[in-house]
N, C-alpha and C positions, 0 to 999 in steps of 0.2 A: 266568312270570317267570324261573325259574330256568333254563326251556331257553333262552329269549332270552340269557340272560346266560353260560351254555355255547358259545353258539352262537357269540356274539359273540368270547369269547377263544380259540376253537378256530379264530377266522377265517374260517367257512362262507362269509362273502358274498364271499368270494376264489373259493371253488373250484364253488360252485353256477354251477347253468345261466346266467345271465342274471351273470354275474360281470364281465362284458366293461365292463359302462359303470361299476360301480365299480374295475375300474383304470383304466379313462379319467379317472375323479375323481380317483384317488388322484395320477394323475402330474400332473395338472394342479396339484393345491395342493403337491405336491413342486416343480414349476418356478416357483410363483409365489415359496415361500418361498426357493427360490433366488433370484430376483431381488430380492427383496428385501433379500436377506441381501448382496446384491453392492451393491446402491443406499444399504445403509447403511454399505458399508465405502467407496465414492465419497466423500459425505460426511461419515464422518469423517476422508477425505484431506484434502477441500476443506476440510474446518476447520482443521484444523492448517495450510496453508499458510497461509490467512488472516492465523491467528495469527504465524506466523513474520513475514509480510511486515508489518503490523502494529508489531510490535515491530522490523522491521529502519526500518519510517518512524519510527517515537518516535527511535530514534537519531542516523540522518540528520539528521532536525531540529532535534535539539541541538546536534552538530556542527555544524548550518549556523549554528545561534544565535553559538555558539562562535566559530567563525570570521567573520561579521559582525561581533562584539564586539572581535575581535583586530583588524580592518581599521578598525573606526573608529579602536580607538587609535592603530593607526600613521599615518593621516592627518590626527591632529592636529599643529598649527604647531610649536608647542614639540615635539614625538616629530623633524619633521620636517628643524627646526632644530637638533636636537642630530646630527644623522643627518648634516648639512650641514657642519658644523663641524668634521668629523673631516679633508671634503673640501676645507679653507681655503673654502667660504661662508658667509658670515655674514649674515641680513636687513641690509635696509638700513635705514638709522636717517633716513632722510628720507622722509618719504609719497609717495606717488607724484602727479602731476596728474592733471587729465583733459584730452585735449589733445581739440578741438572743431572738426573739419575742414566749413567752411563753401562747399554751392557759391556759383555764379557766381550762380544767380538769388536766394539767400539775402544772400550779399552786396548786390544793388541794392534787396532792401526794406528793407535798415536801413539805408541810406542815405536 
């Protein structure tokens, strides 16, 4: 037990005969943990943009709220009518008709 564990911190399975296929293991879990390590710094990109865009849509759509709220006031009558008056128009204080253009073949059935 104790030469295994010599053996082990001395690194013998480096420099022994048959040492070949343990550096082929070793680079192997060296390029996995590379990749790994690359894949996890990928997404934690992709999260942060997430987030940004995210929080740049919550804004957006407030402002859009915003400014649909501004637009309905100003196309209120009265908004629209003070808006008019500056320009000498004033609503008209008589309702308007509805004027009921009848053809030629409507005219002879109600006759």
């Amino acid at each position: 037990m104790k030469n295994s564990v010599y053996s082990l911190l001395k690194a013998k399975f480096l420099v022994s005969d048959d040492a070949l296929k343990n550096w082929k293991f070793i680079v192997f879990l060296i390029l996995l943990a590379m990749i790994m390590i690359a894949n996890n710094h990928r997404y934690d990109a992709k999260n942060y943009k997430i987030t940004e865009l995210t929080i740049k849509v919550k804004e957006l759509r407030s402002e859009f709220v915003d400014r649909r709220s501004e637009l309905m006031k100003l196309k209120m009558e009265s908004v629209v009518a003070k808006k008019m008056e500056a320009r000498g128009v004033v609503p008209s204080s008589v309702p308007p008709t509805k004027i009921i253009v009848k053809t030629k073949k409507e005219e002879k059935k109600s006759l």
